[in-house]
C-alpha positions in Angstrom: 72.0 106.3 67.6 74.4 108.9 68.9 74.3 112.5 66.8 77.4 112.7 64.6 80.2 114.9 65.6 83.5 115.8 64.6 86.3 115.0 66.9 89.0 117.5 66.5 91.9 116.3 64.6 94.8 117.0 67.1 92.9 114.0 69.0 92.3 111.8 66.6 96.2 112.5 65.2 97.0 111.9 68.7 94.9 108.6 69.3 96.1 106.9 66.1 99.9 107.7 66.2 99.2 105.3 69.6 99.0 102.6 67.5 102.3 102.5 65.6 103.7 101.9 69.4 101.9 98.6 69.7 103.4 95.3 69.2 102.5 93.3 67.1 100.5 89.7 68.2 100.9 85.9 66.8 96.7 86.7 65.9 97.0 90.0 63.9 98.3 88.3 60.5 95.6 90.8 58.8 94.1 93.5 61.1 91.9 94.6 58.3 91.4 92.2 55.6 91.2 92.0 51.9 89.7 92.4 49.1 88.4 96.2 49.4 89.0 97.9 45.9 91.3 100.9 44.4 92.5 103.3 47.3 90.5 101.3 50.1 92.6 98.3 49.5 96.1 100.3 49.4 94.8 102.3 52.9 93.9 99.2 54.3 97.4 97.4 53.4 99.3 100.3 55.0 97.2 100.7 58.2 97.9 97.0 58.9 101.5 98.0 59.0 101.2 101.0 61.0 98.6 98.9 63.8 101.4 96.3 63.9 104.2 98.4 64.3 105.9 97.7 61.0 107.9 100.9 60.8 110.0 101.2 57.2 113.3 103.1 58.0 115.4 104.5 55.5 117.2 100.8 55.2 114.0 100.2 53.2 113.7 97.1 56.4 111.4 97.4 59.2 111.9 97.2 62.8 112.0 94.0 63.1 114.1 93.3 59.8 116.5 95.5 61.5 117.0 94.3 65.0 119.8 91.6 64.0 122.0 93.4 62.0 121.6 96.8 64.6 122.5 94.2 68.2 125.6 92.7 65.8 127.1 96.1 64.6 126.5 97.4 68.5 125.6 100.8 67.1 122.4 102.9 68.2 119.8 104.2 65.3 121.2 107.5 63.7 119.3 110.8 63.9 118.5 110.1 60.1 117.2 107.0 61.2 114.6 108.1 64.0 113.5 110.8 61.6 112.9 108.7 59.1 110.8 106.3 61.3 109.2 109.1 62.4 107.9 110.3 59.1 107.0 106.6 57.9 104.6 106.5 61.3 103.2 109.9 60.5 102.3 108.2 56.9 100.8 105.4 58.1 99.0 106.9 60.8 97.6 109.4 57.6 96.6 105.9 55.9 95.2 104.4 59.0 93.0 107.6 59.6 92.0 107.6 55.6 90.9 104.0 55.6 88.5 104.8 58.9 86.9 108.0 56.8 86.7 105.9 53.7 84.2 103.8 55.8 82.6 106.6 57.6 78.6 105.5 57.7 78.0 108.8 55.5 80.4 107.8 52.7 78.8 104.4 52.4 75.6 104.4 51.6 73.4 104.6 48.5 69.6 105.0 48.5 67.7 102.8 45.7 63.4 102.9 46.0 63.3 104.2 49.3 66.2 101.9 50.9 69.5 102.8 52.4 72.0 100.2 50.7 75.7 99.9 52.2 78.3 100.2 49.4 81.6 99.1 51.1 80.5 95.3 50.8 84.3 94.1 51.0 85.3 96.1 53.5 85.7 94.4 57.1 84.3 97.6 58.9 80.8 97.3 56.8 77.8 98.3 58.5 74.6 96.5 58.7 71.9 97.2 60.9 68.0 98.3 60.5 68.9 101.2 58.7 71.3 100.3 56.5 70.8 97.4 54.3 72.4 94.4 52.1 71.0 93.3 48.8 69.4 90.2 48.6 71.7 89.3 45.9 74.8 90.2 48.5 77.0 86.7 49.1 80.4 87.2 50.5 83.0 86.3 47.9 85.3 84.8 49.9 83.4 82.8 52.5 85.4 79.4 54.1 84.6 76.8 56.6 85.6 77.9 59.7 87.9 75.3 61.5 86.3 75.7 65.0 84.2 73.3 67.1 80.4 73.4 66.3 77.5 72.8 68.7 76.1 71.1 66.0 76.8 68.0 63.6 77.4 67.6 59.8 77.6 70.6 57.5 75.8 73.7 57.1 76.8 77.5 55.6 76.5 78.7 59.5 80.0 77.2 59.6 81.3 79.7 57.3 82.7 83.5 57.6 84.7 85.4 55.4 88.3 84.2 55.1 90.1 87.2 57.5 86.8 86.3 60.2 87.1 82.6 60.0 90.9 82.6 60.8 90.4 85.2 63.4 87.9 82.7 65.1 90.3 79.7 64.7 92.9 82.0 66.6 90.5 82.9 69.0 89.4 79.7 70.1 92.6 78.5 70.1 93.7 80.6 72.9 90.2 80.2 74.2 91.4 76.5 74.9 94.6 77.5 76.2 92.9 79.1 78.9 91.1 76.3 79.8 87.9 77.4 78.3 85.7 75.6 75.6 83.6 77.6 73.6 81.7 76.2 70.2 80.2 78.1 67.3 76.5 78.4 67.1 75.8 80.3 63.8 78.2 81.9 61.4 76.9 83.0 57.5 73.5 83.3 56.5 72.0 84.0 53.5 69.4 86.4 52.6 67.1 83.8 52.1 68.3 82.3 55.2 67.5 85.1 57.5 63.9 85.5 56.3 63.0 82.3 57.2 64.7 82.7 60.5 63.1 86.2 61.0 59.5 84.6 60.1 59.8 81.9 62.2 60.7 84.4 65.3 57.7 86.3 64.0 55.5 83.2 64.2 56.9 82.1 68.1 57.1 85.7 69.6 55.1 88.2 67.3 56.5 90.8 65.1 57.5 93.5 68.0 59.4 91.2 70.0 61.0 89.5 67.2 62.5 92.8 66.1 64.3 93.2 69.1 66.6 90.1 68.9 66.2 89.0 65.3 67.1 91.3 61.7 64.9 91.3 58.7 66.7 90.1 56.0 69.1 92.3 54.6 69.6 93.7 57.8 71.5 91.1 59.3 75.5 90.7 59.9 75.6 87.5 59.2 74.9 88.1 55.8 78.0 90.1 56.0 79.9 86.4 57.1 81.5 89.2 59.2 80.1 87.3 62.7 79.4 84.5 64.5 77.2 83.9 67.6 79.2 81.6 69.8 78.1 79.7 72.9 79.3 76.7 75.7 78.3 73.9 77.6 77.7 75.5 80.5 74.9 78.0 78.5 73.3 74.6 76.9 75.0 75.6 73.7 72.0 77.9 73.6 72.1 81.7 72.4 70.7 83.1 75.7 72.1 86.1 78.1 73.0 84.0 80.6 75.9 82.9 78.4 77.0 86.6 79.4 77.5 85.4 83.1 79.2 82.0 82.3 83.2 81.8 82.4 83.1 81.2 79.1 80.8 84.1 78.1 83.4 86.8 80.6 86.2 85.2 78.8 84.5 85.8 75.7 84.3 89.7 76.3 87.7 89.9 78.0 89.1 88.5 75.3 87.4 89.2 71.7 89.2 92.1 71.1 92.3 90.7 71.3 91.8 88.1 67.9 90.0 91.3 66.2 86.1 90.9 67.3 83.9 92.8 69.4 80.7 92.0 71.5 78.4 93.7 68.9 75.0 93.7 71.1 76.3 95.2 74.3 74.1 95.5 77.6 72.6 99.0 77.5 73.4 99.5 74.3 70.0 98.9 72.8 68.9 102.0 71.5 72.3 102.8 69.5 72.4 99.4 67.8 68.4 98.3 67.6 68.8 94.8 69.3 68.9 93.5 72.7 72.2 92.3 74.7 74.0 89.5 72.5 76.6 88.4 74.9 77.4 85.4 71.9 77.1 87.2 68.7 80.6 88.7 68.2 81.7 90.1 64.7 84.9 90.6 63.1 86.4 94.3 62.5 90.0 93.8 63.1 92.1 94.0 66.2 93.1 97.7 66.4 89.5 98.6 66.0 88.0 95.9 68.1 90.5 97.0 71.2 90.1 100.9 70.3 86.5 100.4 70.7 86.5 98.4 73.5 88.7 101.0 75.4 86.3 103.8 74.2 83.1 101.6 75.0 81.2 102.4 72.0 79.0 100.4 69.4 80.1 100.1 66.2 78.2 102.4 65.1 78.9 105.4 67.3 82.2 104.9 66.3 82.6 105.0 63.0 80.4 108.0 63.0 83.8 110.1 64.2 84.8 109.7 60.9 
């Protein structure tokens, strides 16, 4: 993993009033979910307005509210107006920024008998990787059945994600078909339990230092988070290998992700920063202005939520 370091804030003030510029999509209906607690929840409710453009002006309507009324009285927006837009961006750029550093890797973690836990279980932008664990009590509380093709039949809890994932997926396969590309879900929520049977079997096939680099120990594992989902096609055998990666479905797949909120988690040559091998199917949910932020920068998760 990369060292920490502090970007200065001109830059970050710079990079996040960006995103009260950007227009708002027909699959951001929540860029950063629900059900985070006290000031989390309230940071989380404004940054969603600022990503989406939703600028209050001194109407009390937003932009969009606005529009009508502004092209039927012909009339351009008043110095008062722009400087109230202005400020209204500023504060949501401020709440955008807070809601990152509330989830800062350093703020979010408690050690308990020699084990570093993650504490921001209902946030969207919780991390989970080998050194920084779940409980083997954690279930998501808000986990649905995700209305996607499966590559397999009947029902299982691999269908489900977390409410704000799973219709982020349905979105995202949605336009996946509009493009002419068919993609199915492999493997969605898994349960502590779950994983350790998967991990042991891996253990049993490959051995214990092979298995680690493709499969988590329990606890360490994002789909317990029902934060991802490994996906997969025809064309790849509906199997979770790397040569999805070179399919057309697998290049739509990281073209794309970022655009319904999820990002390629695994990336090739990322190895060392996130502890597993290239995952070209396992993408996970973090909400659109973060998945296409990250994507721009080219960083793992975790490198970039270290800046905070």
């Amino acid at each position: 993993m990369k060292t920490k370091t502090r970007i200065p804030s001109l830059m970050i003030g710079a990079a996040l009033s960006a995103v009260i510029l950007m227009t708002q999509t027909s699959c951001t209906n929540d860029w950063f979910g629900r059900g985070s607690s006290d000031s989390s929840s309230k940071n989380a409710a404004t940054a969603e307005n600022a990503a989406a453009g939703k600028v209050k002006t001194s109407t009390g309507k937003s932009d969009d509210d606005n529009s009508g009324s502004a092209a039927n009285a012909g009339s351009a927006s008043t110095d008062s107006d722009k400087e109230s837009v202005s400020a209204s961006a500023t504060s949501q750029s401020s709440a955008l920024l807070a809601f990152l550093r509330e989830n800062s890797p350093s703020k979010t973690i408690k050690k308990k008998n020699g084990v570093d836990y993650v504490t921001n279980t209902d946030s969207p932008l919780i991390l989970v990787n080998k050194k920084r664990e779940l409980a083997s009590t954690y279930v998501p509380h808000d986990l649905v059945k995700a209305k996607v093709a499966f590559s397999f039949s009947g029902d299982s809890p691999k269908q489900q994600m977390r409410k704000v994932a799973a219709e982020a997926l349905e979105k995202l396969f949605a336009g996946a078909e509009k493009d002419g590309i068919e993609l199915k879900a492999v493997s969605g929520y898994r349960s502590y339990v779950s994983q350790h049977a998967v991990f042991n079997n891996y253990v049993k096939k490959n051995g214990e230092q092979e298995a680690n680099t493709f499969s988590a120990h329990p606890g360490q594992s994002e789909h317990q988070t029902g934060l991802a989902m490994d996906v997969s096609s025809a064309s790849a055998g509906y199997d979770l290998t790397t040569d999805f990666g070179d399919t057309k479905e697998g290049k739509w797949l990281k073209e794309h992700a970022a655009d319904y909120g999820f990002i390629i988690r695994y990336e090739l040559g990322k190895e060392e920063e996130t502890g597993y091998m290239y995952e070209p199917w396992h993408i996970r949910y973090v909400g659109v202005f973060i998945a296409q932020d990250i994507k721009k920068r080219g960083d793992t998760l975790e490198a970039y939520l270290a800046q905070f």
